[in-house]
N, C-alpha and C positions, 0 to 999 in steps of 0.2 A: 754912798746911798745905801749898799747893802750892808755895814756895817755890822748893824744891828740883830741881820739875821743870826747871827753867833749868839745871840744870848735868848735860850731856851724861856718860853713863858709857863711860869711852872704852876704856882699857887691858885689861883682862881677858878681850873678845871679842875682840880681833883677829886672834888668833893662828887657826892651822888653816884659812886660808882659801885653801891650795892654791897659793899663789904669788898671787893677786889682790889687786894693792895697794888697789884698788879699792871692793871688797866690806867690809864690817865687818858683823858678826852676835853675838847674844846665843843659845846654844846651847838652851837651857830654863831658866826663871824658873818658881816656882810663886807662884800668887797664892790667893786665898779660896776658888773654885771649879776647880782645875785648873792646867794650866801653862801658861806660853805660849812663844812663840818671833820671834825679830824679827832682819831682814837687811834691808840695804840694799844696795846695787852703784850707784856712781856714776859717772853718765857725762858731766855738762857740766861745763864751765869752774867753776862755783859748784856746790853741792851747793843743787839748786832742790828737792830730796823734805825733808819733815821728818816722824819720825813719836815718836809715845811713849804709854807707857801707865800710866797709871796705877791702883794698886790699894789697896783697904784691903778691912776684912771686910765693908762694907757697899756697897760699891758698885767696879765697877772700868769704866773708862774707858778706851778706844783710840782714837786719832787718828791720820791719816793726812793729809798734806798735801802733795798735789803742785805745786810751782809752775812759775811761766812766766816768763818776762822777766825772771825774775833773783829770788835767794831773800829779799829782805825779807820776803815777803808774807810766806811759809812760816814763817820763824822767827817774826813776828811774831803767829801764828797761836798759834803752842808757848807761849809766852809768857802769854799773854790767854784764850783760850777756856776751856780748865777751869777757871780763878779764875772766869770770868762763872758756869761752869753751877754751880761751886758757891754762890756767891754768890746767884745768884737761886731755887737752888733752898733754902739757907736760911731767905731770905726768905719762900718760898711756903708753906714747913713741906714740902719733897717736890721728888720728881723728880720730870716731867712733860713733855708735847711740847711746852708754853708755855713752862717753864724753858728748853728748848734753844733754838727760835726767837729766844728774847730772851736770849740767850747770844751766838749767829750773830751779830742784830743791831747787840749792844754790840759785839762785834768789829770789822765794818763798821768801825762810826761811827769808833772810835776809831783805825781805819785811816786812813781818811779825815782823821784830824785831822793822822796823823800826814804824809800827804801834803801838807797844806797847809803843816805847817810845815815840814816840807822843799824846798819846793816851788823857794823862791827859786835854792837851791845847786844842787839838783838834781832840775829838771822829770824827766826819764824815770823817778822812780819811780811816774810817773802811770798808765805803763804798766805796772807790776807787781802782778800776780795770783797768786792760788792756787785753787786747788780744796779740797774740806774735808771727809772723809770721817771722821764721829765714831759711836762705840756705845760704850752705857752701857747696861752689867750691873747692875741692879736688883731687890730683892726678888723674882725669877727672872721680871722682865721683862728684855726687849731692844729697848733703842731706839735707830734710827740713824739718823742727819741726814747728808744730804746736798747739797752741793753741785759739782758738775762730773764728772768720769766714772772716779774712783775709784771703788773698788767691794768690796761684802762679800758675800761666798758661806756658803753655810752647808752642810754635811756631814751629812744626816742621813741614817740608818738604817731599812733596808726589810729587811722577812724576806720573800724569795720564797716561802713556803710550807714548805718544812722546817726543821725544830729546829734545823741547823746551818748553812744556808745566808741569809746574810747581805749585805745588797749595799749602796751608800754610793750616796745622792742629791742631786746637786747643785742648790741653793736660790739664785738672786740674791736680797737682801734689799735692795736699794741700786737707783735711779733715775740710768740714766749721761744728763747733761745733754751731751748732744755731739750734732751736727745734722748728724753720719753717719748716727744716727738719724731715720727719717723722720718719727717719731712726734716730734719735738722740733725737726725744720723745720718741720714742720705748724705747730705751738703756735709759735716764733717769728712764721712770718709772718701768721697768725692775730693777734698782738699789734703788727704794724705791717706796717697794710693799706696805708697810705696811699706803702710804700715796696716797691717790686718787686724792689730789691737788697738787702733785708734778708740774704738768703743766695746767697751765688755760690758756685761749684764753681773753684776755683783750686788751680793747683800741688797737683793731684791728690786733693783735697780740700775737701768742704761746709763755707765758712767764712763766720761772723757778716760782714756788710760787707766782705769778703774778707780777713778779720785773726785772728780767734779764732775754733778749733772747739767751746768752750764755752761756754754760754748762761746758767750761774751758777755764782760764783765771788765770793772775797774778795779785794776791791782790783780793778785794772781801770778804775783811774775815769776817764780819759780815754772810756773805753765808757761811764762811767754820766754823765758830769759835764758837759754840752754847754758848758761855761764853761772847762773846760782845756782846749779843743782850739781854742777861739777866742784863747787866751793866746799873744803871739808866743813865749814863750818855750819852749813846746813845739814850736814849729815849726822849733825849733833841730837837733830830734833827731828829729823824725819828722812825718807827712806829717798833715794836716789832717783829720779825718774830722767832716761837718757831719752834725752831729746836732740831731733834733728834741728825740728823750728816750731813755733809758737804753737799750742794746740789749744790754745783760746786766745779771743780778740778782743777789741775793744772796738769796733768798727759799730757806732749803733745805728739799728733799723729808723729811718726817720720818716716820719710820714706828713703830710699836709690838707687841709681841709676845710672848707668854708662853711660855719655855725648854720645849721638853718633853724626856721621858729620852729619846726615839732623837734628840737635836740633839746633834751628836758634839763637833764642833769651826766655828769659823768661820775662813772669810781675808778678812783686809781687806788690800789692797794699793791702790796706784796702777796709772795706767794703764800702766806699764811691764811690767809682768805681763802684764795681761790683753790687752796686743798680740800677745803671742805665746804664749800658752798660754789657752785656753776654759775654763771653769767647770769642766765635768765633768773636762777632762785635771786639773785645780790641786787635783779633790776625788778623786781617784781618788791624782793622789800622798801628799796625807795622810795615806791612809785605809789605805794597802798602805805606808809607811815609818816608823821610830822617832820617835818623840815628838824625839828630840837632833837638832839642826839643821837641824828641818823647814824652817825657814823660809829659812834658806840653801841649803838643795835646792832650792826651789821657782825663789829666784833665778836659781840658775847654771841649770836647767834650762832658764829662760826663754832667758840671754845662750847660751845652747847651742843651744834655737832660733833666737835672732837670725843667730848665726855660721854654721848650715845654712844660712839664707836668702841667704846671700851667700856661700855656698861655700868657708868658711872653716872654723878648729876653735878650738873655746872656748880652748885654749892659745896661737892668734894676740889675739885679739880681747881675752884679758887681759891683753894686753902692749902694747897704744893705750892714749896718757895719755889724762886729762881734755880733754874740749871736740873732740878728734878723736874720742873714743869716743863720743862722740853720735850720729856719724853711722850707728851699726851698733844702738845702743839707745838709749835714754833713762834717766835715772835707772830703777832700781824697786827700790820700797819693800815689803817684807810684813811683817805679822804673825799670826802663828798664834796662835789661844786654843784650848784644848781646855776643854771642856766636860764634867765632872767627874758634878756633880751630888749630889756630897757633902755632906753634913749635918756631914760628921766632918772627922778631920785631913785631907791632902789628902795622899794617897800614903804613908802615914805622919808626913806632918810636921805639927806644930802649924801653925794658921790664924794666930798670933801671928810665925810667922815673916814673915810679909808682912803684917804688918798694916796701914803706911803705906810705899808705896814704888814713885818712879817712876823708869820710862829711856825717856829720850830717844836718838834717833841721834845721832851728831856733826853739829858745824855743816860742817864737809869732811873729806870719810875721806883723802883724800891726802897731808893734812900735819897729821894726827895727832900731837901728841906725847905719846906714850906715858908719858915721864920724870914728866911734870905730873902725869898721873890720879893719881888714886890705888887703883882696881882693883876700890874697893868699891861696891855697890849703898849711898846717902844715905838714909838712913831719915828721914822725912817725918813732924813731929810737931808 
């Protein structure tokens, strides 16, 4: 049934994106409960963000995946993880926090295997990681796994006291595993007492053994694997880090929750967003703009912030290719859900019209070719 998530929907969002070769966005999608919205803006050499969602009438599914060291992890993540959580949650008769744990887990491993067998040609995938930031819409539960400092906000609704005055509250549902956080150097060096450089402050920033500001994540194994780092053949491409035991994990934060009517909308994004726009600013633009290209708003808003911070204007900073545009942002990924809460059709449309059907981002927005797509959302059966 998930088959199809593997093949990126490329042609029919890319247009209107203001001159930014860069950007590719999906304008509004309706699913079982609502619509959603999804943009991406790519700034490295490789497109390291992967994100997609999946929906049918029973359940719908959003991933987000930022990677590091280069996008295998990322896509390898698009691939494998909703086949696991379907698969085990078959198995269990249900969805549940054990179903995802042991979804995350299968992923891991089968990461892992695939590092091994790569290993020979090409040690530095040892160094390649993602982050993993998933929710799964559920019999009008909400549950979200996380690993690394991706993140879901939630948009809900507060009446100040009269009939007509209404205000939007912005919700983190999501644990950022980053040891910018105090609370999560705490918990590192808490878990390896015996090492006083578990965490150093380098090149301007609290990093794991002075290399990674994430504490869990998918892939990494040179950080988990004390056995690839002793291999000379990594030492081909990078510097030796002696390890006792794993100094990042893959254990993700999961959380669980029952939808209520004031839950508006949620955003899941990477950390590219949330660098430079805060919860409240990313729930306040939702909540005051048109359901059509939220999530593209939300992008350029950000790379608009980026290009203030360095005294530039968003019509400069769209016009750096890939891997120089790193330097002013990093990929970022969003997706908007709106939160419906419909029993019935969904805006007037049959529930039937989405009943199995997912989109993925592309694997690189820069050299798209358009000619190949073919335009249509793959229906999922």
């Amino acid at each position: 049934m998930l088959e199809l998530c593997r093949k990126p929907l490329e042609k029919c969002f890319r247009g209107g994106n203001g001159g930014d070769e860069l950007l590719w966005h999906m304008d509004l999608k309706p699913y079982a409960s609502g619509d959603y919205s999804i943009a991406v803006v790519q700034a490295n050499s490789s497109l390291e963000d992967q994100a997609q969602v999946f929906t049918s009438p029973s359940a719908t599914y959003i991933g987000v995946y930022d990677g590091h060291g280069g996008p295998e992890a990322s896509r390898f993540i698009t691939h494998h993880l909703f086949p696991f959580i379907q698969k085990f949650s078959t198995e269990q008769g249900g969805l549940s926090e054990d179903v995802i744990k042991k979804a995350f887990n299968a992923t891991e491993e089968e990461f892992l295997h695939l590092v091994k067998r790569s290993w020979p040609s090409k040690p530095q995938i040892a160094s390649v990681g993602s982050c993993c930031l998933v929710g799964v819409i559920s019999n009008g539960i909400l549950y979200v796994a996380n690993l690394g400092d991706s993140r879901v906000v939630l948009g809900r609704r507060e009446s100040e006291g009269t009939p007509n005055s209404v205000v939007v509250v912005a919700e983190r549902l999501s644990t950022d595993h980053n040891v910018a956080v105090e609370e999560v150097r705490k918990e590192v060096k808490e878990l390896h007492p015996d090492d006083s450089h578990i965490v150093v402050y380098t090149r301007g920033v609290w990093r794991i053994k002075g290399i990674i500001q994430v504490s869990r994540s998918i892939g990494d194994v040179y950080l988990k694997k004390p056995e690839f780092n002793r291999d000379p053949l990594f030492h081909q491409f990078g510097f030796p880090i002696p390890l006792k035991r794993a100094v990042v994990t893959a254990e993700p934060s999961i959380v669980a929750r029952n939808l209520e009517p004031e839950d508006m909308f949620l955003i899941f994004a990477s950390d590219g967003l949330w660098e430079h726009l805060s919860d409240e600013a990313a729930v306040e633009i939702v909540f005051k703009n048109p359901r059509v290209g939220i999530a593209k708003r939300l992008v350029r808003t950000a790379v608009q912030e980026a290009a203030r911070k360095r005294e530039m204007r968003y019509n400069d900073i769209k016009r750096i290719e890939k891997g120089v545009r790193r330097h002013f942002h990093d990929d970022i990924t969003v997706i908007v859900i709106y939160l419906d809460h419909s029993q019935g059709p969904v805006n007037g449309r049959s529930k039937d019209h989405c009943r199995f059907d997912c989109t993925s981002v592309p694997v690189d927005i820069f050299s798209l070719n358009t000619d190949e797509a073919d335009g249509q959302f793959h229906n999922i059966s």
